[in-house]
N, C-alpha and C positions, 0 to 999 in steps of 0.2 A: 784573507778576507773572511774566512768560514772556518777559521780555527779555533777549537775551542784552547782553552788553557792547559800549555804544555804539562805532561803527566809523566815523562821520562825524559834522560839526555836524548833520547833519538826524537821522540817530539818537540824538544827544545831547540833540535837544530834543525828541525824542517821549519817551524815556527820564527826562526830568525831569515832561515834563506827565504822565508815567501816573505818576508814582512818585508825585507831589501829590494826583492824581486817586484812587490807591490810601488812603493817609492819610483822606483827609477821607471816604471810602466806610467804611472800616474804625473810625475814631474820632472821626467829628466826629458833633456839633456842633465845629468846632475852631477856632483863631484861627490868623492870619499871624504869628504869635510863635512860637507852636508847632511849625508846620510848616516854619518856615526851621530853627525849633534841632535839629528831629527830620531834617531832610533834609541839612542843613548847606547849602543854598543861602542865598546872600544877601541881604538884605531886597530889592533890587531886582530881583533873580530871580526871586524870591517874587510882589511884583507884577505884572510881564509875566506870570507863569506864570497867577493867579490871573485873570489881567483875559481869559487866552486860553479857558482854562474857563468864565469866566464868559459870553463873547461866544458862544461854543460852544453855552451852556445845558447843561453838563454838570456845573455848581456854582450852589449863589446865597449870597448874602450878608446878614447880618442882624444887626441890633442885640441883645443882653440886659443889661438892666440888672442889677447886680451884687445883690441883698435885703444891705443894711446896708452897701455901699461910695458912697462919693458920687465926683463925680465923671463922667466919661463915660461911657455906656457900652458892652461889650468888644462887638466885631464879629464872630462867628463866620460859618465857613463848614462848608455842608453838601453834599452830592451832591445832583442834584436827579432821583431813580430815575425817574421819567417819564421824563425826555428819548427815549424811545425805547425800545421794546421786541423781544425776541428768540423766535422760531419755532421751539424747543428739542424734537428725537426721539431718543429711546433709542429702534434699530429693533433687534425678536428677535421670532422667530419666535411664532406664536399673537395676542400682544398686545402693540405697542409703546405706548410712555409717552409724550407729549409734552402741553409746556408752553408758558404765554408766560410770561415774566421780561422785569422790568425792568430797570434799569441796576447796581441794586442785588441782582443774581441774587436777586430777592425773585420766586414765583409767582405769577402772577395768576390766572393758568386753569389746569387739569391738566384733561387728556382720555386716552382711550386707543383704540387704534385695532388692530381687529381684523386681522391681516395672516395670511391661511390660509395653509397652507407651499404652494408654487410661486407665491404670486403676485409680481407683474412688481415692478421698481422704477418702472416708469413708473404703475401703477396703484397705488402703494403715495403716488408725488406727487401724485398727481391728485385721491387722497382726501385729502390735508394740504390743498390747493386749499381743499375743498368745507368741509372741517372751518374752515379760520380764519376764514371770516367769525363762525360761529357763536362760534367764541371771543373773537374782537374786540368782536362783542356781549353780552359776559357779563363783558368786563374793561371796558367802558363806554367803549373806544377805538376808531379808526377803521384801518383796513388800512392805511394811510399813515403810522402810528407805528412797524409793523413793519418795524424794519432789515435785519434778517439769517435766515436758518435754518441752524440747526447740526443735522447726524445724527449718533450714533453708531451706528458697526456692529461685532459681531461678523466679524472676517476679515481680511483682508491688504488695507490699504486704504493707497493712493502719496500723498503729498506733495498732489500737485491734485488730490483729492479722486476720482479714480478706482478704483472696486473691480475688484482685480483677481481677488477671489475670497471670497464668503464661504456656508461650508457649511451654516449653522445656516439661513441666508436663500433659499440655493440660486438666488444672485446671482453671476455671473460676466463678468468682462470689459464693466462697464458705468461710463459718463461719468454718476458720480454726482451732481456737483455740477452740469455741463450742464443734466442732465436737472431736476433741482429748481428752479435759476435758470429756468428756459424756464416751469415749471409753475406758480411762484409770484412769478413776476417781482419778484425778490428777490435781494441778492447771498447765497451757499449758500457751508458749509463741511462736508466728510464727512471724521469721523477713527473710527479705529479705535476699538470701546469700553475696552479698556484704557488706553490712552494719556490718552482723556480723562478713566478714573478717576480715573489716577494725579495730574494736573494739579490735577480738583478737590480730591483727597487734600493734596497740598502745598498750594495755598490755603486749606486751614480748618486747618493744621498754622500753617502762617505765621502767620495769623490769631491760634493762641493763642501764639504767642512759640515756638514749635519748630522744629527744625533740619531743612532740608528738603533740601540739596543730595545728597545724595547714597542716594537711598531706591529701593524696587521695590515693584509691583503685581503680584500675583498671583490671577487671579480661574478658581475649579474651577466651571466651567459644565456646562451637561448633556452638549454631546457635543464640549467639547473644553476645553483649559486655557489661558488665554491670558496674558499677560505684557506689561508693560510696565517700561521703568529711566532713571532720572534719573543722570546723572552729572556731579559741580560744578554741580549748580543746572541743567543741561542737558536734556532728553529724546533720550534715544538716539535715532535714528531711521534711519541707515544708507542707502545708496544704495537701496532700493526700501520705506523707512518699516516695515520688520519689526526694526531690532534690537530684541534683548531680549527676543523670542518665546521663552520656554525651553517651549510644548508639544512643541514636536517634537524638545528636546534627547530624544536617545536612555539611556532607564532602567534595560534590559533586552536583552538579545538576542530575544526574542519577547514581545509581550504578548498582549491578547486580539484576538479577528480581528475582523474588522470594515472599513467601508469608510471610518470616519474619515481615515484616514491613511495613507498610502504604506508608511509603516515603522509595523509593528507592536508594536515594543519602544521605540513613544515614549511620554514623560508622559500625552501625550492617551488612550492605550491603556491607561491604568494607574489614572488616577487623575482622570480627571475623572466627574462625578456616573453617567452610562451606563453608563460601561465598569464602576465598583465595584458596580453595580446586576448589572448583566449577569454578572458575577463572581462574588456572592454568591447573584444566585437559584440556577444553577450547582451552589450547593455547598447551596440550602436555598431549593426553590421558592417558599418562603413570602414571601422576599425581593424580591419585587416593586418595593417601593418604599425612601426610606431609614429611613420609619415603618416598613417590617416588619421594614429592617436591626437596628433598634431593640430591635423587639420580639425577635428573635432572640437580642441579646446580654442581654436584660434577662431571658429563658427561661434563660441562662445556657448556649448552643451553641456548644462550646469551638472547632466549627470557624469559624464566621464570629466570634467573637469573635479568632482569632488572623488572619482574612485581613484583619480591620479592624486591627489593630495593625501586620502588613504595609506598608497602606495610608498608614496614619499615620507609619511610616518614609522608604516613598517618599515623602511631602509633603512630609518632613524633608530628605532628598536633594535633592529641588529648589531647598527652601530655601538648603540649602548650596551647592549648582551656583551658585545665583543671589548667594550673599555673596562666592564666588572670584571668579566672572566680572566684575562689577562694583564690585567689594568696597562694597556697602550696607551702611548704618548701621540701617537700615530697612526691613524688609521687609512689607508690607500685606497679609494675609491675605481673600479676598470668597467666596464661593458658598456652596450646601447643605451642602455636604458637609462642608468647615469650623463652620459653625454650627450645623447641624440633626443631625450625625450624634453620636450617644452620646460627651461625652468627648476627640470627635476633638481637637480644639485645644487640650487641655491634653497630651494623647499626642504631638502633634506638637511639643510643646515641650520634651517632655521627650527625645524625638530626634532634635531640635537642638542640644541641651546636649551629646550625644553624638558628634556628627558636627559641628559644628561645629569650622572650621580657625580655631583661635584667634591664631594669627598673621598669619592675611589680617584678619581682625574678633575681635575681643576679647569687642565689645561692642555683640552683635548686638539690635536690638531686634525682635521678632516680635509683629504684630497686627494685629488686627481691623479691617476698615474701618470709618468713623467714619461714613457715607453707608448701608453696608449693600447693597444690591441695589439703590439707585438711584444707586451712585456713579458710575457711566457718565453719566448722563440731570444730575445735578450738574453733572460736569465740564464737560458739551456747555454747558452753562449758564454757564459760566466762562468758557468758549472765544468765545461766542457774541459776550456781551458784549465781550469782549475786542476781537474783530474787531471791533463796534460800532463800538468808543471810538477804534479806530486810523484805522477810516475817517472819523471826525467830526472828528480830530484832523489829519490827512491834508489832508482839504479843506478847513482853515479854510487863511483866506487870509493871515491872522499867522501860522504855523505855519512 
């Protein structure tokens, strides 16, 4: 799903075993008939491929007889979602999410794990420690099925899984994936939360036959806006894993004050879920929350009814910053503020029609995440697996 274009025989042939492995996950029951015509490998391809999965235990293979065909009968292959399972956290601030998944990012357990704001990253592993057994006994498996742990975090998180900073978490300058590996004696992946929305976003797009190469994430969080961009099928990621951040493209020459952000006239200052909070009580105490925003415009208060249409503009601005710079086909919409605030996502569409550079993109498409609020804690779930299948693929000794 996440492979770029094989660069050697040995990427060639991991690039063909996950493209087999993908197929039979996504449409099997399926046959060796099938899967050569849909991959264009050749029937002998096809069998080394299938016999390296199969030895693997990451397929198995079975007999159906045809109801009213005589003759043999067809052979299908299936995934086999046991083979191993994954130690999946969506980390944010209050209550993070975490799951075990199978090979088929099917859930077996969902837990939640109370994280008060300033606690550590190291007692934040300590407690997933204490937590999986209990999970492991309630998926009726043993701590030795578990392959991997994938985090997502809200923040500016490097390549090897080092946070180098995240504000929601009030984590800085910490050896994320070290610290998880030492705690869960496990191999650990920590990616950014957008990034891994955006991943699982393309995989359930791929899924239904949609065109995925060249799309963006955009998720309005409480106290900042974060981003993520796919370019040719690619995930931007740049020498320190932040492209495609558009919170802190700059919106304005001033926004609202605050310690979010160094520069005050950025997105994060303008439009993520606080900062319109903070804005609107401002102009109408009553505005507490985005229920009172609500209730505000539904009273019919021409002034926060025009700061929310504002708002809806800059979300439209973003939008369009994010179609020039990338030029996306697709742009993914996620948070409250988007979906819980009165109207917002039809207003924003309709100033994107406006603002929209129809020579960079014609033919913009804008929407909704398909995940919702768990498209982060998805993704990590895609990612997880992922790494799974590489390292099982990796170490087989046919490979």
């Amino acid at each position: 799903m996440y492979q770029t274009s094989p660069k050697s025989q040995a990427d060639l042939k991991f690039h063909n075993l996950k493209l087999v492995f993908d197929l039979v996950k996504r449409e099997g029951p399926i046959s060796r008939a099938s899967l050569a015509k849909r991959t264009g490998l050749s029937p002998t391809s096809m069998t080394r491929i299938v016999n390296v999965l199969k030895r693997i235990g990451l397929i198995s293979e079975h007999s159906v007889a045809q109801a009213g065909v005589a003759g043999r009968p067809s052979t299908l292959l299936e995934i086999c979602a046991d083979a191993a399972y994954c130690l999946c956290v969506d980390a944010m601030p209050n209550v993070s999410k975490v799951t075990l998944v199978d090979m088929a990012t099917k859930q077996a357990v969902y837990r939640e794990l109370v994280t008060v704001s300033g606690t550590s990253f190291e007692t934040v592993a300590d407690e997933l420690n204490a937590m999986l057994g209990e999970m492991c006994r309630d998926a009726g498996i043993t701590r030795d099925r578990i392959a991997c742990c994938g985090m997502s975090i809200s923040g500016h998180v490097l390549r090897n899984g080092y946070i180098a900073a995240s504000s929601q978490m009030q984590w800085a300058d910490i050896d994320g994936v070290g610290i998880l590996e030492r705690a869960l004696d496990m191999p650990a992946i920590v990616e950014n939360d957008c990034k891994a929305a955006l991943l699982g976003e393309q995989y359930l797009l791929s899924c239904a036959g949609e065109s995925t190469a060249n799309m963006a994430y955009v998720k309005f969080g409480w106290a900042g806006v974060g981003s993520a961009a796919m370019v040719d099928g690619m995930l931007l990621r740049g020498s320190r894993n932040a492209a495609g951040e558009i919170g802190h493209f700059n919106s304005q020459l001033e926004g609202l004050s605050g310690d979010r952000c160094e520069f005050k006239g950025c997105f994060e200052h303008t439009i993520s879920e606080s900062a319109v909070i903070e804005h609107a009580r401002s102009i109408n105490p009553a505005c507490a929350s985005l229920a009172g925003v609500n209730e505000a415009i539904a009273n019919g208060d021409e002034r926060i009814i025009k700061l929310m249409n504002d708002i809806c503009e800059y979300i439209a601005i973003a939008v369009s910053d994010i179609s020039c710079a990338y030029n996306s086909d697709r742009i993914i919409l996620s948070g409250n503020i988007i979906t819980n605030l009165a109207d917002c996502y039809q207003n924003v569409l309709r100033y994107v029609e406006r603002r929209l550079t129809r020579s960079v993109q014609p033919n913009l498409q804008v929407c909704l995440s398909k995940m919702g609020t768990n498209a982060s804690l998805y993704g990590m779930n895609c990612l997880a697996v992922e790494e799974t299948i590489k390292r099982l693929l990796s170490n087989d000794t046919g490979f």
